[in-house]
C-alpha positions as CSV (number, residue, x, y, z in Angstrom):
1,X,146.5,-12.1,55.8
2,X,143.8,-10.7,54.3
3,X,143.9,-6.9,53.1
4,X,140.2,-4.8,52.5
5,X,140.9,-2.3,50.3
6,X,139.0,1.1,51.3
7,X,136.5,2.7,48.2
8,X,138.1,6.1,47.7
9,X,135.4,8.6,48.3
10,X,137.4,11.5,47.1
11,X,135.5,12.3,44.2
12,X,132.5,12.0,45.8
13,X,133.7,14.7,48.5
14,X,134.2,16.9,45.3
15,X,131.1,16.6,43.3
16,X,128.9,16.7,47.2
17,X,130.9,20.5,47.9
18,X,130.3,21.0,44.0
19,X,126.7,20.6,44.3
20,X,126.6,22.2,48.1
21,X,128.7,25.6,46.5
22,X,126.7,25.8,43.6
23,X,123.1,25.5,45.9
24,X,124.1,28.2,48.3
25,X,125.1,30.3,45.5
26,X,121.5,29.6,43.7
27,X,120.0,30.6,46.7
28,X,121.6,34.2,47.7
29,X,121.2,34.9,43.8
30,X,117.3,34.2,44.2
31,X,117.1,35.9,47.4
32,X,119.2,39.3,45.9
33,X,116.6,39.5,42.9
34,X,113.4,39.6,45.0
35,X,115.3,42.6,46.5
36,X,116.3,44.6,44.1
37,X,112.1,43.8,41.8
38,X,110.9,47.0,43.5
39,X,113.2,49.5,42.6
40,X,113.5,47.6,38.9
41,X,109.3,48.1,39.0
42,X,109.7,52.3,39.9
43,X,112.4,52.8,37.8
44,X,110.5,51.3,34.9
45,X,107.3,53.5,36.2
46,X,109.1,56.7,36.3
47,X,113.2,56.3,34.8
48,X,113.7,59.7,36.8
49,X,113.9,57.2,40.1
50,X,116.9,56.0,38.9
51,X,120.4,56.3,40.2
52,X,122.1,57.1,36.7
53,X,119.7,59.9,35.5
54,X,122.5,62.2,35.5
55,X,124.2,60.3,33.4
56,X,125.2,61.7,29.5
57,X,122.3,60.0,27.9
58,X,119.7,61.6,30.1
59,X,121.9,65.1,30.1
60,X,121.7,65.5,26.7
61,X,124.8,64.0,25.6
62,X,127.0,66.8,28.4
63,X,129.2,65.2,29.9
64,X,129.8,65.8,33.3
């Protein structure tokens, strides 16, 4: 009798999700910057549009 051996594919499966995973992460990291490049531009303009100007840095130095 003869007996063909199957190739293991199994570490192919793991590096092909590897690289799949790592993409889609890539991609909804690029896409979340180009969101957030507005707000980055008017809080550079003007650093009273930010969020945190309330903070103890811009109180000066009271804490809240």
């Amino acid at each position: 009798m003869n007996e063909v051996q199957e190739k293991d594919n199994f570490w192919l499966y793991i590096v092909l999700g590897v690289v799949l995973v790592a993409g889609a992460v890539l991609m909804v990291k690029s896409s979340e910057h180009d969101k957030y490049a507005t707000a980055a531009k008017n809080i550079a303009a003007d650093s009273s549009n930010s969020a945190y100007r309330n903070d103890a840095l811009h109180s000066g130095g009271n804490t809240k």
